[in-house]
C-alpha positions in Angstrom: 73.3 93.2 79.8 76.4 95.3 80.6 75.7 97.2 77.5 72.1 97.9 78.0 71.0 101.5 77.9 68.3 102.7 80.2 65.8 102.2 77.6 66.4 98.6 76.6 66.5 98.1 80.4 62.9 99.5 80.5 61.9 96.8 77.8 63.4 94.0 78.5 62.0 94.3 82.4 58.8 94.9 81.2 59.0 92.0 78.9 59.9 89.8 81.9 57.1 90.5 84.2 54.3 90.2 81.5 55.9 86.7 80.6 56.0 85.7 84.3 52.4 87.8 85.3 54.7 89.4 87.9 52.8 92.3 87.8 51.2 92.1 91.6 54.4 90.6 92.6 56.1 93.0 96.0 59.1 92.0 95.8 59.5 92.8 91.9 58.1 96.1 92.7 60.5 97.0 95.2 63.4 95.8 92.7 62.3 98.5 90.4 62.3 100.8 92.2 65.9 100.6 93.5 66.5 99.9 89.7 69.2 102.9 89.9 71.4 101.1 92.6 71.5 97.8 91.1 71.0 97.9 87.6 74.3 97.6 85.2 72.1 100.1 82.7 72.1 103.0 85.6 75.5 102.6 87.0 77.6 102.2 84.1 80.0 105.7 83.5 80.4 105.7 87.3 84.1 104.4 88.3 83.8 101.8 90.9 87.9 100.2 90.4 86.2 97.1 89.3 84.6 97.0 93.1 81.2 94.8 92.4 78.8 94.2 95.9 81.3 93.3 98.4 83.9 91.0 96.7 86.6 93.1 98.0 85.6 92.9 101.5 84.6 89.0 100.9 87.8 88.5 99.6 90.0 90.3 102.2 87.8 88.1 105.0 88.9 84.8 103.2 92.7 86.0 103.6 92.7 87.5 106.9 90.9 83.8 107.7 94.3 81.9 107.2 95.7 83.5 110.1 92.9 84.3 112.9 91.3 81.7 114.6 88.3 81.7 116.3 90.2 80.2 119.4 92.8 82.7 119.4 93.5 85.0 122.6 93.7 88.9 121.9 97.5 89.1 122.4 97.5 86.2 119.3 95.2 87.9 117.5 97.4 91.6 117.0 100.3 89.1 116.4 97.9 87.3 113.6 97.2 90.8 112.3 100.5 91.9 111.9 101.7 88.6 110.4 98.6 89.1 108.1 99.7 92.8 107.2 103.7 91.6 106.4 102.3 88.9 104.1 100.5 91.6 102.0 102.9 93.8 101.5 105.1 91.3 100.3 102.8 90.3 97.9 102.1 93.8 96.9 106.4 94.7 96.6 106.2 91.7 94.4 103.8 92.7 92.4 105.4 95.8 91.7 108.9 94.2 91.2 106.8 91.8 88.6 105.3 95.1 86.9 108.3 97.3 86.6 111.2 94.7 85.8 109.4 91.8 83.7 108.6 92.8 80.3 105.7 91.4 78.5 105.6 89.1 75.2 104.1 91.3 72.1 105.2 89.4 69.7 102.4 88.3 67.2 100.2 91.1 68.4 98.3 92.7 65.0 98.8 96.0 67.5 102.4 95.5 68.5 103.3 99.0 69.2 99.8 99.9 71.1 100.5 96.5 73.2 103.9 98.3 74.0 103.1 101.3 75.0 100.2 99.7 77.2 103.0 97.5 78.7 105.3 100.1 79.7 102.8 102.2 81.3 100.0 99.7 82.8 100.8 97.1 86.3 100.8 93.6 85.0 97.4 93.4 86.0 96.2 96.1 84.4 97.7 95.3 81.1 96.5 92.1 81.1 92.7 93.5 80.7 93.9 96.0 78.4 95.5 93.1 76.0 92.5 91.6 76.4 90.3 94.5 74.9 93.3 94.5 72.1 92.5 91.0 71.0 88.6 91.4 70.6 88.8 94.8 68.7 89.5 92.7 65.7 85.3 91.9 65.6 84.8 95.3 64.9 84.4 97.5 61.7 84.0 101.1 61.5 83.5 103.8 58.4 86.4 104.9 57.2 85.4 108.6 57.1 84.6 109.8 60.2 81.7 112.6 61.0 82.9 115.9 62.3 81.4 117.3 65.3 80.7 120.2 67.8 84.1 120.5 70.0 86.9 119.7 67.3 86.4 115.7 67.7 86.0 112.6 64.9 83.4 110.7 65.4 83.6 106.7 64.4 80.2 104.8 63.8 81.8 101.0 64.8 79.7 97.8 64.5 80.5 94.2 65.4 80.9 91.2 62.9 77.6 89.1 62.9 76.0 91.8 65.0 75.1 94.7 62.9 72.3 95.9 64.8 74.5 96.8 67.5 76.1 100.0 66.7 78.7 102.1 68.8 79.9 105.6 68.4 83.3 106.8 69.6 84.9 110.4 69.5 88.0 111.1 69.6 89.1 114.6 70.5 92.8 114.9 69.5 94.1 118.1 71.2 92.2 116.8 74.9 94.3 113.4 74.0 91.1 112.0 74.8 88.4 109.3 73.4 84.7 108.9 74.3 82.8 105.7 73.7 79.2 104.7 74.3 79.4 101.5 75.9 81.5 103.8 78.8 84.0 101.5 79.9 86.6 103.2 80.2 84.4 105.7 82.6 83.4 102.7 84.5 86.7 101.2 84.6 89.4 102.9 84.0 90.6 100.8 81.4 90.6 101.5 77.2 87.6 99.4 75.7 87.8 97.2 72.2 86.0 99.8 70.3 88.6 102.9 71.8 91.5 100.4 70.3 89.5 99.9 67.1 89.4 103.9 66.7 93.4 104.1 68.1 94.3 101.5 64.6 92.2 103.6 61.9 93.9 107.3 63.6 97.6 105.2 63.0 98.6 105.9 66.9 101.2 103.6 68.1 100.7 104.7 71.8 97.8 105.1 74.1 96.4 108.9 74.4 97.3 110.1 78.0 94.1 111.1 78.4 92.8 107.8 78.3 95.4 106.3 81.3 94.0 106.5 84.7 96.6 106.9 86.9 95.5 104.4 89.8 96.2 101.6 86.8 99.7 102.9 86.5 103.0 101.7 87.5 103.6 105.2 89.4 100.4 104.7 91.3 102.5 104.1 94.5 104.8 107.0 94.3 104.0 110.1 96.0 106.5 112.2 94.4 105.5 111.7 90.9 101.8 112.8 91.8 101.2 116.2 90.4 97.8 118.0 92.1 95.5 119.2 89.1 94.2 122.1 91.4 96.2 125.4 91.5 96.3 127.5 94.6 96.6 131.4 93.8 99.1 133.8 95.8 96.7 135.6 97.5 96.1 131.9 99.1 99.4 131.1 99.6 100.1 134.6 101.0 97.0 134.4 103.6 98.4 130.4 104.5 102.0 131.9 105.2 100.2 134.9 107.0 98.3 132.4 109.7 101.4 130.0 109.7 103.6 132.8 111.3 101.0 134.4 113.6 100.5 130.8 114.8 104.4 130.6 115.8 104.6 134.0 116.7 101.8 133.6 119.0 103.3 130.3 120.7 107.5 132.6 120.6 105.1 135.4 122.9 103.8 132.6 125.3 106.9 131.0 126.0 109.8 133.8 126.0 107.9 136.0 128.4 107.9 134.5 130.6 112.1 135.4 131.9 114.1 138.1 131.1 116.6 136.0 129.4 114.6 133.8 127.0 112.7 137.7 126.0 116.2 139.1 125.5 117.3 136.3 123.0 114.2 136.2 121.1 114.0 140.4 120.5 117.7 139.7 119.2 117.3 137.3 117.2 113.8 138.3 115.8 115.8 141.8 115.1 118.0 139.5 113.2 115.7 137.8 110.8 114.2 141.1 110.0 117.2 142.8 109.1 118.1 140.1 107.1 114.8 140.0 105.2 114.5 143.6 104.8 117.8 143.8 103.1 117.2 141.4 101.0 119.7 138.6 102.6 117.4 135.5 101.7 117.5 133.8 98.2 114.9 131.0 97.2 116.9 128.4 95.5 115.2 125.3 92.6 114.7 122.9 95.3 111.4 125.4 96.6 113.6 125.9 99.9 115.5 129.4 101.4 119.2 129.8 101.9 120.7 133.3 102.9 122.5 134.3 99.9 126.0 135.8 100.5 125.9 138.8 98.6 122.8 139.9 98.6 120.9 139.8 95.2 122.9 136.7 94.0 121.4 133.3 93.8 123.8 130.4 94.5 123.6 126.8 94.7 123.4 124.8 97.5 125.3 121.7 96.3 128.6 124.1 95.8 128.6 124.8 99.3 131.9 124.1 101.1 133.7 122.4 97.7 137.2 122.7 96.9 138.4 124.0 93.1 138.2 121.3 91.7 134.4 120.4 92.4 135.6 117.9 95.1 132.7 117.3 98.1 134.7 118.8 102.0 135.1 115.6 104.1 133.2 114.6 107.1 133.7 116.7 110.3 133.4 114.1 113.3 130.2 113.9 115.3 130.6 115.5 118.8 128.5 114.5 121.7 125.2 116.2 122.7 126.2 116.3 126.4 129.4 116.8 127.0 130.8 118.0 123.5 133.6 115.7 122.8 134.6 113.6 119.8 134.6 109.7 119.3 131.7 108.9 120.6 127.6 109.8 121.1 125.2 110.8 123.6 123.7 107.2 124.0 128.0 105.9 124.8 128.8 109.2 126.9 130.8 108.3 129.9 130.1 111.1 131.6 126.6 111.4 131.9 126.8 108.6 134.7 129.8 110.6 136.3 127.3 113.9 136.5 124.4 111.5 137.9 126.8 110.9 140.7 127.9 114.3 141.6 124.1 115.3 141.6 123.2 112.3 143.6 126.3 112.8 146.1 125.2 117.3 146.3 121.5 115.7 147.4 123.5 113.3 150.0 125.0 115.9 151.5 122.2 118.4 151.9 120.1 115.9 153.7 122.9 114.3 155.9 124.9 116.4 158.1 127.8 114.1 158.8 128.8 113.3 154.8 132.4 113.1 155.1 134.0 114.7 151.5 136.5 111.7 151.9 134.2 109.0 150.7 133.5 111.1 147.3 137.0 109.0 146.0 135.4 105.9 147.0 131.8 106.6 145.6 133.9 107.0 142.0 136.1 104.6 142.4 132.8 101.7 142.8 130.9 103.7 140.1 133.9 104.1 137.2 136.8 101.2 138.1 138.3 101.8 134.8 138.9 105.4 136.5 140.3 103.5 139.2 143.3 102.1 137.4 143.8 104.9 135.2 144.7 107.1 137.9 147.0 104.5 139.7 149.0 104.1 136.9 149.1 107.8 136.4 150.2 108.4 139.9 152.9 105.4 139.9 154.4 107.0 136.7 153.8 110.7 137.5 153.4 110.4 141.3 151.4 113.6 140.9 149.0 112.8 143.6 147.5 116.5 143.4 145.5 115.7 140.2 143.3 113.0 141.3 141.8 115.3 144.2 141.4 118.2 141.1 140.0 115.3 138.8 137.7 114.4 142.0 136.8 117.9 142.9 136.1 119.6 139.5 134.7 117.6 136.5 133.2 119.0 133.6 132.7 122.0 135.2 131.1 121.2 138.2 132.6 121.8 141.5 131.5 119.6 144.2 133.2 121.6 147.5 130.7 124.3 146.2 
């Protein structure tokens, strides 16, 4: 019944309920009148990714049921979840692997090169229904003149061995790359039918027309990058979008830098900056859709040449400095002296609130809090016996005086 039209589907339910005297029947009634939600006849041109009642959700029950319990608390039950989650992508990384690295047999296929080209663009699960439409087109025999119609397409009366009441019309539009058939398959599934292959051998195409290749079946389904919009945005959009954008941080650079003289001060300046440097002409847009100020003015340059030698050669790493202090060899997260600055701050507070803090014990305090300190310094003084530095070291570190 999949390839019923609306009208057979009128006869043949008409048909049932006089055989079965269904006629006062309430239930049969209501059926018919829903007849657009259910029936194959109705539905069929609308894509539903093979989705029939709920299988999918069924399905993903059944799965999900191999790692919940009933019994299970709700702190085992995220745990189940996330196990659950990790299990499918796996299978779905090795399903891709399977797709993109494992070649398919074509061998023997009367449509070799069509099987090819369906291979190399379809996931293995999508090419295995698409060999499967290959195989039956064989039942099918179509005039080999094709009618001319309105819209520069070919039209192919096909009908099926043993079955020749059962006729099927296809078009195919060769400057849309594009094929239409009347059992609507590909509409309803994204996938090539029998009679769309049968048209494909008597045009001699060895590949599929890219009109006809949904891209959810593809192999680049997944990838972001590779997805190209097909709606166009005009520049009087664009222009109003970057218009809002900048009022937006504008609005948010006003609330925050006028609050002091300072932070209004840096802003003006640097806003003064950005306009100079636009009015004159001092930013360049480079292939990569991003802005670089361009050295000389009206010259575009690109961005991978930036700091190379002569001879093409890449300038090598400049060590990372810390965020804190601004020293080499190590990070913010490993900075010895973000403890040593906790201490001088905890040691100011000390002294405000206590009145007999003795500056003496400010040696000890560093000496418990930094041992390694400690013995750096006694072997400095033994060799040196410059005893003067340690009370400079202990007074002034990294800028910060604690006698102040």
């Amino acid at each position: 019944m999949s390839w019923w039209t609306p009208a057979d589907f009128e006869t043949g339910f008409r048909r049932m309920v006089r055989e079965f005297n269904l006629e006062n029947n309430e239930w049969v009634r209501e059926k018919y009148r829903t007849k657009t939600m259910w029936a194959q006849a109705f539905i069929t041109g609308d894509f539903f990714a093979t989705l029939k009642s709920t299988s999918r959700c069924e399905g993903m029950h059944s799965y999900m049921k191999r790692y919940v319990k009933h019994t299970s608390t709700l702190f085992e039950f995220m745990h189940a979840i996330d196990r659950a989650l990790d299990s499918i992508r796996q299978l779905e990384l090795q399903a891709d692997y399977q797709s993109r690295f494992l070649k398919h047999v074509t061998r023997g296929s009367p449509l070799e090169k069509i099987e090819e080209d369906g291979a190399g663009v379809y996931t293995k699960c999508a090419f295995e229904r698409f060999r499967k439409e290959v195989r039956w087109e064989n039942l099918y025999y179509c005039n080999l003149t094709p009618t001319l119609v309105s819209g520069g397409g070919r039209k192919y009366t096909l009908r099926r061995y043993t079955r020749p009441d059962r006729v099927i019309e296809v078009i195919y539009y060769e400057d849309r790359a594009l094929m239409q058939c009347s059992c609507q398959k590909l509409e309803t599934e994204g996938i090539p039918c029998r009679h769309q292959v049968c048209v494909m051998k008597m045009e001699n195409l060895v590949s599929i027309p890219r009109g006809m290749v949904y891209r959810r079946w593809t192999k680049d389904a997944g990838n972001i990058s590779s997805y190209k919009p097909c709606y166009r945005v005009n520049e009087k959009e664009r222009e109003l979008f970057r218009h809002v954008s900048l009022r937006v941080l504008c609005n948010r650079l006003c609330e925050l830098d006028s609050k002091s003289d300072e932070a209004f001060e840096e802003a003006k300046r640097r806003l003064e900056e950005i306009c100079h440097d636009i009015v004159n002409n001092r930013f360049a847009r480079t292939d990569s859709n991003s802005w670089q100020p361009c050295p000389n003015g009206n010259e575009w340059f690109d961005r991978e040449d930036i700091g190379r030698d002569r001879a093409g050669r890449a300038p090598r790493p400049t060590p990372g400095r810390c965020g804190h202090c601004g020293r080499t060899c190590h990070t913010i997260r490993k900075c010895p002296y973000i403890n040593m600055d906790r201490v001088v701050v905890r040691n100011r507070g000390a002294e405000e609130e206590n009145t007999d803090y003795d500056e003496s014990d400010e040696e000890a305090i560093f000496c418990q809090e930094f041992p390694y300190l400690q013995e750096a310094w006694d072997e400095d003084d033994a060799r040196a016996g410059r005893l003067g530095q340690r009370d400079i070291a202990l007074n002034t570190w990294n800028g910060f005086d604690l006698n102040m």
